[in-house]
C-alpha positions as CSV (number, residue, x, y, z in Angstrom):
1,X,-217.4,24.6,-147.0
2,X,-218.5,23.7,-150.1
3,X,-219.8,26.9,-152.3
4,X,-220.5,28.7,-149.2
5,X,-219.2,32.2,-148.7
6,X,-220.9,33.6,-145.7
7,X,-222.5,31.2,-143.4
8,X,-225.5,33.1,-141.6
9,X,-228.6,31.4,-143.8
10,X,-227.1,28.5,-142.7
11,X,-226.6,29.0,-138.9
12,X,-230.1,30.5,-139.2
13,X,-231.5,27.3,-140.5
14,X,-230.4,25.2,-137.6
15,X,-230.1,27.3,-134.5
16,X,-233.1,26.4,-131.8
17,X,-234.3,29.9,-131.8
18,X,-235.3,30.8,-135.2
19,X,-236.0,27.1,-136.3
20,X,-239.9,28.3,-136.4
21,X,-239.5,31.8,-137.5
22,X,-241.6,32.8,-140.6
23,X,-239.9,35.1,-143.5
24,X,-241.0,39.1,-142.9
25,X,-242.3,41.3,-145.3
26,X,-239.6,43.8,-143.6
27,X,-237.7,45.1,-146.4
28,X,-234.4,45.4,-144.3
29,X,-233.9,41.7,-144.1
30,X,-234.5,41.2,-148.1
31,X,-231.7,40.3,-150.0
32,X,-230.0,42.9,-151.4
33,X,-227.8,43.4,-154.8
34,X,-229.2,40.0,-155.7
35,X,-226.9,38.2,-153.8
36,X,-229.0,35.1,-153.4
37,X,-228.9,35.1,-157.0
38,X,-225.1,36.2,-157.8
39,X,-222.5,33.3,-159.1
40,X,-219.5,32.7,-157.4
41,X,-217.6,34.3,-160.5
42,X,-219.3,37.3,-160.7
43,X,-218.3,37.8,-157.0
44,X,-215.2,37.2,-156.9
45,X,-214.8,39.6,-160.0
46,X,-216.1,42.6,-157.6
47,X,-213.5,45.3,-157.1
48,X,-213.1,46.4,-153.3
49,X,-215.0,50.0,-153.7
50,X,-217.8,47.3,-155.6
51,X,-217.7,45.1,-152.4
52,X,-218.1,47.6,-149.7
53,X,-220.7,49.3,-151.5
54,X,-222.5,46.0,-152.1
55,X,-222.4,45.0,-148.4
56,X,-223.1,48.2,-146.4
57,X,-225.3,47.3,-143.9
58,X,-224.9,43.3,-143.9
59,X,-223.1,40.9,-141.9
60,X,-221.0,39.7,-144.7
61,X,-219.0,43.6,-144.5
62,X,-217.4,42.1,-141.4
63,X,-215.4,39.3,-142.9
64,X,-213.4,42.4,-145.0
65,X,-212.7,42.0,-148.8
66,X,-209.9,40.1,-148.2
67,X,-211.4,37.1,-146.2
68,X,-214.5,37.3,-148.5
69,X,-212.5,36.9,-151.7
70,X,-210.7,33.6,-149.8
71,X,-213.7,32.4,-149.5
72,X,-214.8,32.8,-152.5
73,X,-211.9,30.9,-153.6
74,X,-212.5,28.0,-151.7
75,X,-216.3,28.0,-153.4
76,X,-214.3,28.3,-156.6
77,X,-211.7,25.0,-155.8
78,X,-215.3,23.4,-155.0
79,X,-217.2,24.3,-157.9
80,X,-217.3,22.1,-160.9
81,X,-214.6,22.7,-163.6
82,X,-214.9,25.2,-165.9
83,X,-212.4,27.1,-167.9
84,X,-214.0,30.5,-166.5
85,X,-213.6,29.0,-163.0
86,X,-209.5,28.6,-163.8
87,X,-209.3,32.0,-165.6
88,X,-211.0,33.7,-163.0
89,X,-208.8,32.1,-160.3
90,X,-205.5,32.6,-162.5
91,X,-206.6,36.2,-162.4
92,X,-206.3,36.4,-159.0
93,X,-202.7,34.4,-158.5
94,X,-201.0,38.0,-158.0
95,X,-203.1,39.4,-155.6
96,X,-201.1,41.2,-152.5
97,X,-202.6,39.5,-150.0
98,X,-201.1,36.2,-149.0
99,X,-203.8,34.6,-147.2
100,X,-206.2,35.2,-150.9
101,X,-202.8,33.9,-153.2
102,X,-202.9,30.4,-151.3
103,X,-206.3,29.8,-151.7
104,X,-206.4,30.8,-154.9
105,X,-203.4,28.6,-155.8
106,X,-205.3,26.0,-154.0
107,X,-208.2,26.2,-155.7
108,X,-206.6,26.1,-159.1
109,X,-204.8,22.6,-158.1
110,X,-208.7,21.3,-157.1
111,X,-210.2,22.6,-160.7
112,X,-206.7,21.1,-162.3
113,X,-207.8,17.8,-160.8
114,X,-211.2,17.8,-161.5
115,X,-210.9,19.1,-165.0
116,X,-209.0,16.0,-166.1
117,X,-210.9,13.7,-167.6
């Protein structure tokens, strides 16, 4: 998974049918919010109320804020170390949900192990 969050550019770039499409001027398929821009930090800092607003209208909406803030996690674990990376995560270790706890706690034992030098 990598850094990945939401996995339609990619599925885009290698199914059969839109392999030759061109990009469109059509603003509705623009990014939005500049999330082809945003870091994984500032993401997973969003506040539920920020991330539906954020993602009316696009694909991602339908993973929820709970699945989205896992995967975020995981893209965290991935990233290169950084103390910003482990106080972000740490931030998260009380969340309600389950499913976003262990990730997060997986993701801090990945930045533990790659921040050892």
């Amino acid at each position: 998974m990598g850094n990945r969050v939401f996995g339609c550019d990619d599925c885009q770039l290698v199914c059969p049918f839109t392999r030759f499409a061109t990009p469109t001027a059509e603003k509705d398929f623009t990014p939005r919010h500049d999330l082809d821009r945003a870091s994984l930090l500032s993401l997973f800092a969003w506040g539920e109320e920020e991330f539906l607003d954020k993602t009316a209208g696009s694909p991602i909406r339908r993973i929820g804020y709970e699945r989205w803030l896992r995967n975020l996690a995981v893209g965290l674990g991935n990233a290169p170390w950084s103390e910003a990376v482990e106080a972000a995560l740490r931030a998260r270790l009380a969340y309600p949900s389950e499913l976003v706890r262990e990730h997060v706690r997986w993701a801090l034992a990945r930045q533990r192990r790659s921040g050892r030098r």
